[in-house]
N, C-alpha and C positions, 0 to 999 in steps of 0.2 A: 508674351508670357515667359517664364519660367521654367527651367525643365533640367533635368540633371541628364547630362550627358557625356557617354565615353565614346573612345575608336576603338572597336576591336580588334583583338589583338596588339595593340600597345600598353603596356601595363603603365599605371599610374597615370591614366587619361582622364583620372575624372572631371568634369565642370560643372558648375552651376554658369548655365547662359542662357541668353534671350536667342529666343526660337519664335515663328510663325505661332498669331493666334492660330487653332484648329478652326477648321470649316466646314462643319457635318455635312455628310453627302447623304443621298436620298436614305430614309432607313434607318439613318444614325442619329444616335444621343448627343446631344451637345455636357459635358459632365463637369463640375469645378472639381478638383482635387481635395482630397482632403487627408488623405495618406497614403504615405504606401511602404510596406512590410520590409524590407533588409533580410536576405538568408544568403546560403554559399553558394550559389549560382550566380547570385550577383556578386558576388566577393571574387570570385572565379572570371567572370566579364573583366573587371576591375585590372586583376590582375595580368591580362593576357591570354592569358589559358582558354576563353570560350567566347561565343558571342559572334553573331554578323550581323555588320551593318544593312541598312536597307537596300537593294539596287540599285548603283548608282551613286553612293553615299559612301563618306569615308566614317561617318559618325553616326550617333545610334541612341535614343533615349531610352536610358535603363527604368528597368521597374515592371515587376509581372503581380507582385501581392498589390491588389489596388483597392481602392475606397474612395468613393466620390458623391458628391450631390448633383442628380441632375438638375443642368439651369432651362434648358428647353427638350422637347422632345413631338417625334412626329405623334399626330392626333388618332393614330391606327397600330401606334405600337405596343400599347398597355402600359404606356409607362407616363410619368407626369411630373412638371416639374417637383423639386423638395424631394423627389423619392431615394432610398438611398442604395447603391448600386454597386457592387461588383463586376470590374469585367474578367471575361472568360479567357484564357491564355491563348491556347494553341486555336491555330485553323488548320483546316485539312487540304489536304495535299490537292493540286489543279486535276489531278487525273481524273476520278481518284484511284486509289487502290481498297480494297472492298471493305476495309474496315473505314476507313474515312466516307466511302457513300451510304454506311449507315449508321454515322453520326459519331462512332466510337473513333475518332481522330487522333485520341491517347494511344492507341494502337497500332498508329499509320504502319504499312509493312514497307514504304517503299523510302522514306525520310524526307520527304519531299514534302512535309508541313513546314506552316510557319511560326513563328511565335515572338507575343506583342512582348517586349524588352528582352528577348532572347535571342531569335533567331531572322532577320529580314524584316522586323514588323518594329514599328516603337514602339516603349512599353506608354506605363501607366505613371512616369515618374515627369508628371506636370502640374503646374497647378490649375492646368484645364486642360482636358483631354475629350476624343471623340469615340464610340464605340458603336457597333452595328445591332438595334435593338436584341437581334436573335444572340448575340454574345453576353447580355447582359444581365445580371441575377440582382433583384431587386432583397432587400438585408430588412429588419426587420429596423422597424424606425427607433426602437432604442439600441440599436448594437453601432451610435455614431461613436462611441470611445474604443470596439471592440472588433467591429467588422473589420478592419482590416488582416485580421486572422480568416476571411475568408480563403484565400487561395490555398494557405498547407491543411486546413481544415477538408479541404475540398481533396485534396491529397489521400486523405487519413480516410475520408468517405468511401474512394476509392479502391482504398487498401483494401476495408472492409466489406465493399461489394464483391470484389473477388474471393476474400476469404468465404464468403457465405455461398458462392457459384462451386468454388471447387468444394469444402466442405456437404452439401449435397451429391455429392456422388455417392455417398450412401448416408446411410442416418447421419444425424448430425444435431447435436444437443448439445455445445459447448457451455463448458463454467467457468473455466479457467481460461485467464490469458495474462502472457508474461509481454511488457514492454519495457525492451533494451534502451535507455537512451531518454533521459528525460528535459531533450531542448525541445524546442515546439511543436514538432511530428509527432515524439513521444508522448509528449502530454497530452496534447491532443487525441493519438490515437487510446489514451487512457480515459477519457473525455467521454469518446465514442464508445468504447466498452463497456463505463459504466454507464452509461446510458441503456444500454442492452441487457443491464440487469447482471453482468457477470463478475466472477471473483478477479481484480484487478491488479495485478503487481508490477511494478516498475522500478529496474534494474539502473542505477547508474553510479559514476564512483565517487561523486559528489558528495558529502558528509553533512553539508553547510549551506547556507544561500537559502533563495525561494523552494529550491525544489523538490524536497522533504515534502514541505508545508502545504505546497501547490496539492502533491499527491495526497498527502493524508487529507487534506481538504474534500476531494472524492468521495472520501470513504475505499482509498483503496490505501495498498500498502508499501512502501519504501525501501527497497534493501541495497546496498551495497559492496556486500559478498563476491566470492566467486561464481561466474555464470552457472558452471558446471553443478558444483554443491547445491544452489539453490533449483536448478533445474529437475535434479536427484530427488528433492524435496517435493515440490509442486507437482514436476507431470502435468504441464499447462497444455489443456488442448490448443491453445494456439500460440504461438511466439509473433510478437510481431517487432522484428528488427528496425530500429531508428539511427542506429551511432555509424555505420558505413566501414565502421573499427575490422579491420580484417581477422584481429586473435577472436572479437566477440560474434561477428559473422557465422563462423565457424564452427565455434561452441553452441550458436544457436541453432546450428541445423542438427543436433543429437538431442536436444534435451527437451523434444514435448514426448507426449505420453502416449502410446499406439495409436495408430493414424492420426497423427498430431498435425499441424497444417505449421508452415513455417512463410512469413512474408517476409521480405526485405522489402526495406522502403530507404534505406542509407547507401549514399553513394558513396564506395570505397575509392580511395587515390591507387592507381597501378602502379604497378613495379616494385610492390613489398612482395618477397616470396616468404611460404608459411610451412613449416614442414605439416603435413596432413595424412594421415592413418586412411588413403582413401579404399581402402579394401574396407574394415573396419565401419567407416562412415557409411559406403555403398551394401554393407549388411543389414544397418541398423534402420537405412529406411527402406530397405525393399522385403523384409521381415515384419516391419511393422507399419507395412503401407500407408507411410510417411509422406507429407507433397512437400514441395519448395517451390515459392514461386517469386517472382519481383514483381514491383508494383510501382509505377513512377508519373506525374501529369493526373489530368483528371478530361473528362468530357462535360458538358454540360447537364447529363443527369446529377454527375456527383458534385458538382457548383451548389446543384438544388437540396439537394440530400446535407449537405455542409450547411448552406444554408436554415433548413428547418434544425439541426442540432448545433448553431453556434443560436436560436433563437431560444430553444429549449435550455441550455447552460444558463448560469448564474452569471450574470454583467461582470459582480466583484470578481470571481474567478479565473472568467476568462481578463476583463481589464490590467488583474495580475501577473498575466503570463507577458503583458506586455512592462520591459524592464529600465527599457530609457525612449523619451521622445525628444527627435534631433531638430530642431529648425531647418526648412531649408537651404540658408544663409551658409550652415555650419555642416554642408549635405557630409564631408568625408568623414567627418567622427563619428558617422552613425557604423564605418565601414571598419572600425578599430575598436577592438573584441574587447571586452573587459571581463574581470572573472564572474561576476555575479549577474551578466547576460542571457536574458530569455532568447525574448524578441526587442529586437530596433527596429524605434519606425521612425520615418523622415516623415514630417507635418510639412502637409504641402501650400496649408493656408497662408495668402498673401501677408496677413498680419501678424 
């Protein structure tokens, strides 16, 4: 088979090469490919910067956002062939440590997880892959142009469970919510708001392109102002950060509205220093008992959860978020940004 593959830590390693068919071991999915997602994690692989290969191995099959059909499967797993199937990222750590032995793995405390096209594990970026029945979230049988938005979808899910755990610490009725950042996180997690019924705004500095149209398609609303001013305005009970942008990071954690909940979910690049008012800052949320939290991975609850809301969304909508589909032949232009990009996805079908 097929299979896009780097060496971490060598930047500009990418291939397209013939790799072992897979050999499902007891429990496991035997899966054909059928796409898989493109974001900066794997840009970051690419480059050098992140990634380890398997034990043993100097090279490493990319790809964690996946989509596949299974072609066989065992008779006690719930699953069958034609079904269509996400798999799950991360596994938990061999210990474990007490968030990985009760299933929240997104959590691990001690870093000793694995993860499939990230960390020690192949990923999903083949045109046939194997997965362990208990990793795998079965997609609804018309999300075949669409499903591959499940992993940041699963992301976004996440984000959201924890907004609503911490939120519960005391009453909690949100309307509002502000999202910074309208690449695939953001939209998504705009996705998941309005689903929830609430007033939806997304911040980005865009003018032009899908992403106006994506948002107003919602029923939510567009702005590309300054964070502050608009923040001044709204008083969003929840901010949820997408861009990893260190000036809007920043500006996000002052502008919800009394005990306002603040998430990041964007991974900022280190080593920008920001001058920061943090007297100032450290007033305004402890006056107005303010949270902040990060939120990054998902577990297998929020695969599920992602799942019932990329089933509940509109096909055209989410189908639009996806903005170019790469052949595998032509895997590295999927990895070279253009301005009017969503999502890129590598098609991993053999034809």
């Amino acid at each position: 088979m097929r299979a896009v593959t780097v060496r971490p830590g060598q930047a500009h390693s990418l291939t397209v090469a013939e790799v072992p068919d897979p050999s499902p071991a007891a429990g496991e999915l035997l899966v054909d490919g059928l796409a898989l997602g493109i974001c900066g994690t794997d840009r970051e692989i690419l480059s050098g910067e992140y990634g380890w290969a398997p034990p043993g191995r100097d090279h490493l099959v990319l790809g964690h956002e996946s989509l596949g059909r299974v072609r066989q499967a065992p008779g006690d797993s719930g699953f069958a062939a034609g079904d269509l199937v996400a798999g799950v990222v991360r596994r938990p750590d061999p210990v474990p440590c007490g968030a990985c032995a009760h299933g929240q793995f997104d959590m691990c405390r001690n870093g000793r997880y694995t993860e499939r096209g990230i960390k020690e594990l192949d990923g999903y970026g083949s045109t046939s892959w194997t997965v362990e029945a208990a990793y795998a979230v079965r997609l609804d049988p018309g999300l075949e142009q669409a499903g591959v938005l499940m992993e940041p979808a699963s992301v976004v899910a996440k984000a959201w469970d924890q907004i609503d755990r911490v939120g519960h610490r005391a009453w909690f009725d949100p309307r509002t919510v502000l999202v910074t950042g309208a690449g695939p996180i953001g939209l998504l997690a705009a996705l998941l708001g309005s689903q929830r019924g609430l007033d939806v705004h997304v911040l980005d500095r865009v003018t032009s392109g899908p992403k106006p149209r994506l948002v107003s398609d919602l029923g939510a609303t567009y702005h590309h102002e300054d964070l502050e001013t608009l923040g001044r305005k709204l008083q969003p009970d929840v901010v949820v950060e997408a861009t990893g942008a260190g000036p809007v990071v920043v500006a996000a954690m002052t502008v919800t509205g009394p005990y306002g909940i603040v998430c990041l979910t964007g991974v900022s690049s280190s080593g920008r220093r920001l001058p920061v008012d943090a007297g100032g800052f450290n007033r305004e949320v402890v006056l107005e008992n303010d949270a902040l939290l990060g939120s990054v991975n998902a577990n297998r609850d929020h695969f599920r959860i992602a799942a019932d809301a990329l089933a509940k969304a509109d096909r055209g909508w989410l189908s639009r978020l996806i903005s170019r589909r790469v052949p595998l032949a032509r895997a590295e232009e999927a990895f070279q940004r253009q301005d009017d990009d969503v999502k890129v996805v590598l098609d991993l079908r053999e034809d």
